[in-house]
N, C-alpha and C positions, 0 to 999 in steps of 0.2 A: 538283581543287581547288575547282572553284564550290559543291560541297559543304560543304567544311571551309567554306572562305570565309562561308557562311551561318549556319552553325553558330557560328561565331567572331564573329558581327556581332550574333547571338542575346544568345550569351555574354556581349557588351559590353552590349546593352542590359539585361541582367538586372543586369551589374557596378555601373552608373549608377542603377539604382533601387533596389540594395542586397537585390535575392533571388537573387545568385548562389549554387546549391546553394553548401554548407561540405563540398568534397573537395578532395583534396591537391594543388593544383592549382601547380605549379611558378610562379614568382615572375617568370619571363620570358614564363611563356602571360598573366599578370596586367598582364605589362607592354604585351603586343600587346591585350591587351582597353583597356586603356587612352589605344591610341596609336589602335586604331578608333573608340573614343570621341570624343578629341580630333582625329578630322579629321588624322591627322600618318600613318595609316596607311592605304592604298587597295588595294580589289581588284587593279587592275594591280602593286602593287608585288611581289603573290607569283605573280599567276595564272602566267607563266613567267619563274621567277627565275634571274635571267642575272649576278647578285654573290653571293659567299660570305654575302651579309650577305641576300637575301634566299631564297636557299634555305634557310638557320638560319631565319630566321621562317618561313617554311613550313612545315619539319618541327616549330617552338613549336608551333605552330598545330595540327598535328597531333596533335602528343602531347598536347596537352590533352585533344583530342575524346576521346583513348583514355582518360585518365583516366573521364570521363563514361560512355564504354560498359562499363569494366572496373567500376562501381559499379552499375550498371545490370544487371549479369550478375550479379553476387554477392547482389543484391538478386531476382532471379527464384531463384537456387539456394539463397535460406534460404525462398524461399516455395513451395520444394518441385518447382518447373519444373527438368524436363533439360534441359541443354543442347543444342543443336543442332551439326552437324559443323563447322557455320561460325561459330559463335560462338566466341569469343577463350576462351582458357584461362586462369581467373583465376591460377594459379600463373605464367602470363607478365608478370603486372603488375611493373612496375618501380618502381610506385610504392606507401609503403605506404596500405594503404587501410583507412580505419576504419570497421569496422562495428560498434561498440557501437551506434549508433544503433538497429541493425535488431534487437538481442535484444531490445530494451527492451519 
């Protein structure tokens, strides 16, 4: 988690200066980038979450990062890079992902 955690504190500070990339990014990872922002959310509240209410933000938190690497991966395979054994399968994404940007 001190991974995500960092990434997710990234995330906020890109939210607050208004260059968060534009990916599909579910409205509840928006809300924890948010509550990192305003000081209402803390590393200890997810580092080991011991309520319903904060293993859910944990897994937010998670799934956003996937957003970011499943766009990340779609973006090396229009520029022609193979994927490697441990990179994520974009046909796993759950989320839809928009690449018109990348034909352009």
């Amino acid at each position: 988690m001190p991974n995500a955690w960092a990434h997710a504190q990234a995330e906020a500070e890109r939210l607050k200066e208004g260059a968060l990339p534009n990916l599909p990014y579910k409205e509840e990872y928006l809300k924890v980038l948010e509550d990192i922002n305003g000081g209402k959310l803390a590393y200890e509240d997810v580092q080991k979450p011991m309520t319903s209410e904060e293993e859910y933000t944990s897994q937010v938190i998670l799934d956003g990062i996937m957003v970011k690497r499943h766009n990340r991966l779609l973006k090396e395979i229009v520029r022609g890079r193979t994927p490697g054994p441990h990179d994520p399968s974009p046909q796993s994404t759950v989320w839809p992902v928009n690449t018109a940007h990348l034909r352009a």
